[in-house]
C-alpha positions as CSV (number, residue, x, y, z in Angstrom):
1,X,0.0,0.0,0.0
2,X,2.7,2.3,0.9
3,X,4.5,1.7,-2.4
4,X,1.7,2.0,-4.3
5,X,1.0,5.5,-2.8
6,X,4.6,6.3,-3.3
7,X,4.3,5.5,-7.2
8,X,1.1,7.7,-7.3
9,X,2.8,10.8,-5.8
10,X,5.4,10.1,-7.8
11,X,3.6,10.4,-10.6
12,X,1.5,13.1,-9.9
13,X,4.2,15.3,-9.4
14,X,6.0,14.5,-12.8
15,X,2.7,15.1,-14.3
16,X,2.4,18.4,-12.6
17,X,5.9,19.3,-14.0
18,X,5.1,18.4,-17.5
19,X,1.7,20.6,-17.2
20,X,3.3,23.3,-15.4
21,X,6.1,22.9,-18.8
22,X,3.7,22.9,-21.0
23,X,1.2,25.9,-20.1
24,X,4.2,28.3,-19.5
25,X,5.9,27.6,-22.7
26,X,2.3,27.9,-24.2
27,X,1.5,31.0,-22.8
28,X,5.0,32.3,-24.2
29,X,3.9,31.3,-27.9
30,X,0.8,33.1,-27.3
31,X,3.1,36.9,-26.1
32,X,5.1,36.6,-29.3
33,X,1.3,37.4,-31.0
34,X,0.4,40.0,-28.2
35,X,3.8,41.7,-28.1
36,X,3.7,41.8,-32.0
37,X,0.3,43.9,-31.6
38,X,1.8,45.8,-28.7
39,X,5.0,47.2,-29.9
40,X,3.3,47.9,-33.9
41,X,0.8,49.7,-32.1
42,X,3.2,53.0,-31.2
43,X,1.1,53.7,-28.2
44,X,4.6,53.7,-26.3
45,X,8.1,52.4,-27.1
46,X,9.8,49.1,-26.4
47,X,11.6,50.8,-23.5
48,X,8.3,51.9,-22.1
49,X,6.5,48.7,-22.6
50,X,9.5,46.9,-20.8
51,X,9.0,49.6,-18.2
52,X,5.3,48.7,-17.2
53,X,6.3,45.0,-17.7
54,X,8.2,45.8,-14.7
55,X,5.9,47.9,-13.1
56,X,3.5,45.9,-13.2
57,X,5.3,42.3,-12.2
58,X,6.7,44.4,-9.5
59,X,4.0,45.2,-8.0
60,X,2.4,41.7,-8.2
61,X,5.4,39.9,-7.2
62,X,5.8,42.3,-3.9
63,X,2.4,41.7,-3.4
64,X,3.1,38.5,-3.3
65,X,5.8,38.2,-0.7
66,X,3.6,39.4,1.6
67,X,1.9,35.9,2.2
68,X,4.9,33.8,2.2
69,X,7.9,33.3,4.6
70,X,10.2,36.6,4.7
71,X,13.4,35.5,3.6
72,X,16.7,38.3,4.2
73,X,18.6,38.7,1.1
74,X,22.6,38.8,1.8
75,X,24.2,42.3,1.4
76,X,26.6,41.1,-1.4
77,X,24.0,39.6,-3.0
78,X,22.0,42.5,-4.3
79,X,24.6,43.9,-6.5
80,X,25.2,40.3,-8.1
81,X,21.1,40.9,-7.9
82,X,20.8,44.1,-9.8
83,X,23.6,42.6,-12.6
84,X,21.5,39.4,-13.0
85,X,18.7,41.7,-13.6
86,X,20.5,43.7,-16.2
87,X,21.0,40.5,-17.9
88,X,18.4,38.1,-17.2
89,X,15.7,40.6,-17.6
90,X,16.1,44.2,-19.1
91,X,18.9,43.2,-21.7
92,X,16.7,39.8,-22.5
93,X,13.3,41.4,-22.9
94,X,14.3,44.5,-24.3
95,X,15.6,43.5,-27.0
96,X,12.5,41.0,-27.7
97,X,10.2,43.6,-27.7
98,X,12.8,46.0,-30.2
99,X,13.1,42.5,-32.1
100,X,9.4,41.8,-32.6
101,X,8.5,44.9,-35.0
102,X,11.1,43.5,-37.2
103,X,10.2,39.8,-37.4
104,X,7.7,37.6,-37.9
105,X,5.8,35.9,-35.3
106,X,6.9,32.6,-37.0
107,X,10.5,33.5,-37.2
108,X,10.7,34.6,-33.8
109,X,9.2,31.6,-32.6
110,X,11.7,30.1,-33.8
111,X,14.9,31.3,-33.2
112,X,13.9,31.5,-29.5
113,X,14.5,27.3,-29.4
114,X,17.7,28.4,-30.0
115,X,18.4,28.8,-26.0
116,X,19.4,25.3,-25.5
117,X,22.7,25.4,-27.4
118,X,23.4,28.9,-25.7
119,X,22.9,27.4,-22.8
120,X,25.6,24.0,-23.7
121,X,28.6,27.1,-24.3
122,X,27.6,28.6,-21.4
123,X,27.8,25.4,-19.3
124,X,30.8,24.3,-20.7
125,X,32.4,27.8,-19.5
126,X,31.0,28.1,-16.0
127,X,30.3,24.3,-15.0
128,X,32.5,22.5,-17.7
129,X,30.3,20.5,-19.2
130,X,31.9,18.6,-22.1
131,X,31.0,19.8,-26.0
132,X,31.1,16.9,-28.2
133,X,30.8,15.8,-31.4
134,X,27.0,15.0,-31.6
135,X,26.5,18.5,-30.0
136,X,28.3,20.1,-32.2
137,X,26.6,18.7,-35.6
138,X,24.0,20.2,-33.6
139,X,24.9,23.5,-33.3
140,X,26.2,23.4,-36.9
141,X,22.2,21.9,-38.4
142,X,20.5,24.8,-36.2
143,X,23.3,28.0,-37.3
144,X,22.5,26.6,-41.2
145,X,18.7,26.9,-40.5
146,X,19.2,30.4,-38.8
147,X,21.5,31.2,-42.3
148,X,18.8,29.9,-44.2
149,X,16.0,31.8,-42.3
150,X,18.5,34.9,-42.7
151,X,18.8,34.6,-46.7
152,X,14.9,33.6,-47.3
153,X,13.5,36.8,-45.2
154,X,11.2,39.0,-47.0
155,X,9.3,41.7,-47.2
156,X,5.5,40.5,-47.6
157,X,1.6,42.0,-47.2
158,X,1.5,39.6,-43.7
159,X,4.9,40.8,-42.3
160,X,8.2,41.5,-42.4
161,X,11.3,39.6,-41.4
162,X,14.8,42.1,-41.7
163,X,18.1,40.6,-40.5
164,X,18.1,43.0,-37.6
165,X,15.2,41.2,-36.1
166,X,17.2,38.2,-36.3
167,X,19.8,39.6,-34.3
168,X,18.5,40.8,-31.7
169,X,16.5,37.8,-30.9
170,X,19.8,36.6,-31.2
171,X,21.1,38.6,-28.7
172,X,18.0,37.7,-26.6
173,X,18.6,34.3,-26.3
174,X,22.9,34.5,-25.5
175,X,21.8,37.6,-22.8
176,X,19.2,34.9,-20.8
177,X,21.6,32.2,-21.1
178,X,24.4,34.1,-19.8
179,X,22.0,35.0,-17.0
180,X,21.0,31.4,-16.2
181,X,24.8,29.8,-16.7
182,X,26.5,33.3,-14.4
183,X,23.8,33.6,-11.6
184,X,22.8,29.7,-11.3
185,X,23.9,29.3,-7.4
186,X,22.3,33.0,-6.6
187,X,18.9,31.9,-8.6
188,X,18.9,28.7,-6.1
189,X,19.9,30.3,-3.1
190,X,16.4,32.3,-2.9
191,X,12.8,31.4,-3.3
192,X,11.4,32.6,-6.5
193,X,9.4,35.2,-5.0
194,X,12.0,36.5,-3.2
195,X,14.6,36.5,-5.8
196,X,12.1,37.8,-8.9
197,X,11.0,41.1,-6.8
198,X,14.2,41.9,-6.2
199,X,15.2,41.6,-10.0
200,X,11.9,43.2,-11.4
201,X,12.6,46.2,-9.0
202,X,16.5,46.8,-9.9
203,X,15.3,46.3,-13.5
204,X,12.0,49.4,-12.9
205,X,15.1,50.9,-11.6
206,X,17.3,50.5,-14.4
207,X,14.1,51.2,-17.1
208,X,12.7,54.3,-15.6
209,X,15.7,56.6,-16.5
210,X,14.7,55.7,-20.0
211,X,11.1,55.8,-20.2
212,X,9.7,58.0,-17.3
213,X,9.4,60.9,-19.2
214,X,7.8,59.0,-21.9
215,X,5.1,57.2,-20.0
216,X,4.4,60.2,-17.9
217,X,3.0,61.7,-21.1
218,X,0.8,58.8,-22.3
219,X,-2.7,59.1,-22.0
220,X,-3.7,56.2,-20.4
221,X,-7.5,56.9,-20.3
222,X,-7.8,57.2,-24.3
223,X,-5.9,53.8,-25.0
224,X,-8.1,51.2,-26.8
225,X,-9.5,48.1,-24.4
226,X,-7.5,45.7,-27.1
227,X,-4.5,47.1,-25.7
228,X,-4.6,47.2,-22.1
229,X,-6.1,43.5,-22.4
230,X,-2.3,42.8,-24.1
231,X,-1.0,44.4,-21.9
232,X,-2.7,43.1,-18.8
233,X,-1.8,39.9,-20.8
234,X,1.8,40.6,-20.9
235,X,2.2,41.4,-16.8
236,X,-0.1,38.7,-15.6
237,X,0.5,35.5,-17.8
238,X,3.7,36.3,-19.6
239,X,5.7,37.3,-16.6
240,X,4.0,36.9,-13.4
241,X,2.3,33.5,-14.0
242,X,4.9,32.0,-16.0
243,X,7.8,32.8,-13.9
244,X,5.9,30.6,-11.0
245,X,5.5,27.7,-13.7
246,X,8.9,27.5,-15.4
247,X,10.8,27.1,-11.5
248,X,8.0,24.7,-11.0
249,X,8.5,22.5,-13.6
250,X,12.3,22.4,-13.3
251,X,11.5,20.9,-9.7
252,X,9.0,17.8,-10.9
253,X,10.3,17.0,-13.8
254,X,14.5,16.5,-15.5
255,X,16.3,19.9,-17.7
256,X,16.3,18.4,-20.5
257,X,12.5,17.7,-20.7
258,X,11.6,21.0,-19.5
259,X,13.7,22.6,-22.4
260,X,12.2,20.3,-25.0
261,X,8.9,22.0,-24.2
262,X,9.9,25.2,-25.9
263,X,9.2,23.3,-29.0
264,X,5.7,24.1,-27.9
265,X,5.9,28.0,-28.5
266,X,6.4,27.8,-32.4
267,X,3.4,25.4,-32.5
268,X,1.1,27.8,-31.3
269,X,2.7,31.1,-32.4
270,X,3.1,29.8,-35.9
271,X,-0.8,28.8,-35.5
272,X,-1.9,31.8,-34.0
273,X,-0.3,33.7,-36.4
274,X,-1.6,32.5,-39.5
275,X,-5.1,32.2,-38.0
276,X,-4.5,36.1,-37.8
277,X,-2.9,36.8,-41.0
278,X,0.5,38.1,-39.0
279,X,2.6,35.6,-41.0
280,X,2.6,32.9,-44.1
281,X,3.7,29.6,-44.1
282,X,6.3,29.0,-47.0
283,X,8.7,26.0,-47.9
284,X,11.7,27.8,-46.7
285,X,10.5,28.7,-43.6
286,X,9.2,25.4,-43.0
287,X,13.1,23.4,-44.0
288,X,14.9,26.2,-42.0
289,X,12.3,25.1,-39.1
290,X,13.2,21.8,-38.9
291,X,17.1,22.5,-39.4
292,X,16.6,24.4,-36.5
293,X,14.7,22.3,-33.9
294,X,16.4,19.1,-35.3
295,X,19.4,20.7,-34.4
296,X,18.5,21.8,-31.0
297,X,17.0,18.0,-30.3
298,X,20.4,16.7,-31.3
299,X,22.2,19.1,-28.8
300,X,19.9,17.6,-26.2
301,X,19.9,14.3,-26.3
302,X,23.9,14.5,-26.4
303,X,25.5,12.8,-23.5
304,X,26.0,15.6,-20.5
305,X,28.6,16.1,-17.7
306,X,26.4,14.1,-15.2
307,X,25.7,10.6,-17.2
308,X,29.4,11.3,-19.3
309,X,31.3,7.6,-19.2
């Protein structure tokens, strides 16, 4: 009996991690469509959506803190902190949201499943983790799709995809691996909670030089419902929510299958997108796809430092 309840717990909680995968990594295909609307819409700047991102999660995730356990941050920590927010957060989603008026939906969807192989350079400079040969076919199959991607954009009535789009999503993904790969013993040390409303402040902080003057000028009351529901969208699922799911998931279920979830994003952008007439489906787009994600699933399912020999 007490093995059998054992095995059920046991798998209850991998389920919960593969659900708790799954919905956050959905939710993200689903804010490549909403941040497309968003930053066409020249309401405000990338630099001021990024700054009520922050307001916004800031807010929630301080809220938040107030019904769990305090927990005292170390003194040397909050400058590694405030450079982990620089990274992790204002570099990362900065540049998405400069990145998404010059790509498509599709093509951003896509290049985002790129953060696996960031993340294998990244672990072989901080933690050492072996590159070998498989991974590097890899990383070779996915830089040809990108190249591919990169010579096939084109201006078209649906949208537009201009290599500067490709580089900063580029950008995106190398800034959050670095973040994940630097600051991986200081994102452990900390509750989520506790470390995310430290990093969403610093980065408000860090955003509010930039934007202030802007935002103080917008007139909030005359913005369309369409987008404050994005926007709403934006804080609440694509930040506050998923940034709970993401840490959750890592904790039920292994990495590697967590990471193979980001396979779902494309899926539904690439959906979504065509449903709304944001993007086409073409023969190029489709081989440079699979050169990418095929490349990415060789990467993963290379041997690691952990099972190595």
């Amino acid at each position: 009996m007490i093995n059998c309840y054992r095995y059920y717990t046991t798998i209850m909680k991998i389920n919960l991690g593969h659900i708790a995968a799954f919905s956050a990594y959905a939710i993200f295909g689903f804010n490549i469509i909403v941040c497309k609307n968003i930053a066409t819409s020249n309401y405000t700047s990338p630099m001021g959506i990024f700054c009520l991102r922050a307001l916004g999660a800031t807010i929630l995730f301080w809220l938040a803190s107030l019904f769990t356990p305090s927990e005292k941050i170390d003194k040397k920590d909050y400058i590694k902190i405030f450079f982990a927010s620089l990274l992790g957060l204002f570099i990362t989603q900065t540049t998405f949201l400069e990145a998404i008026a010059h790509i498509t939906p599709f093509d951003c969807s896509i290049i985002s499943t790129l953060t696996p192989i960031y993340t294998m350079f990244v672990a072989a400079i901080f933690i050492k983790e072996p590159i070998t040969t498989q991974k590097v076919c890899g990383v070779l199959l996915s830089f040809f799709g990108i190249l591919f991607l990169l010579y096939n954009g084109v201006r078209n009535e649906s949208g537009t995809t201009e290599p500067i789009g490709i580089i900063l999503m580029l950008i995106n993904g190398l800034s959050f691996s670095l973040y994940l790969g630097i600051f991986r013993p200081l994102i452990a040390k900390y509750s989520v909670i506790t470390f995310m409303k430290w990093m969403f402040l610093f980065s408000l902080l860090i955003a509010l030089p930039f934007s202030g003057k802007e935002l103080s000028m917008v007139s909030y009351t005359t913005l369309p419902v369409q987008y404050i529901l994005e926007l709403m969208y934006l804080i609440i699922f694509s930040t506050f929510i998923a940034y709970f799911l993401i840490p959750l998931s890592q904790k039920k279920i292994r990495p590697t299958l967590v990471g193979m979830y980001s396979y779902v994003q494309p899926i539904i952008a690439t959906i979504m997108s065509i449903y709304l007439g944001l993007d086409t489906l073409s023969y190029p787009k489709i081989l440079a796809a699979i050169a990418v994600i095929a490349g990415v699933v060789i990467v993963n399912k290379s041997k690691s430092l952990a099972n190595k020999g």
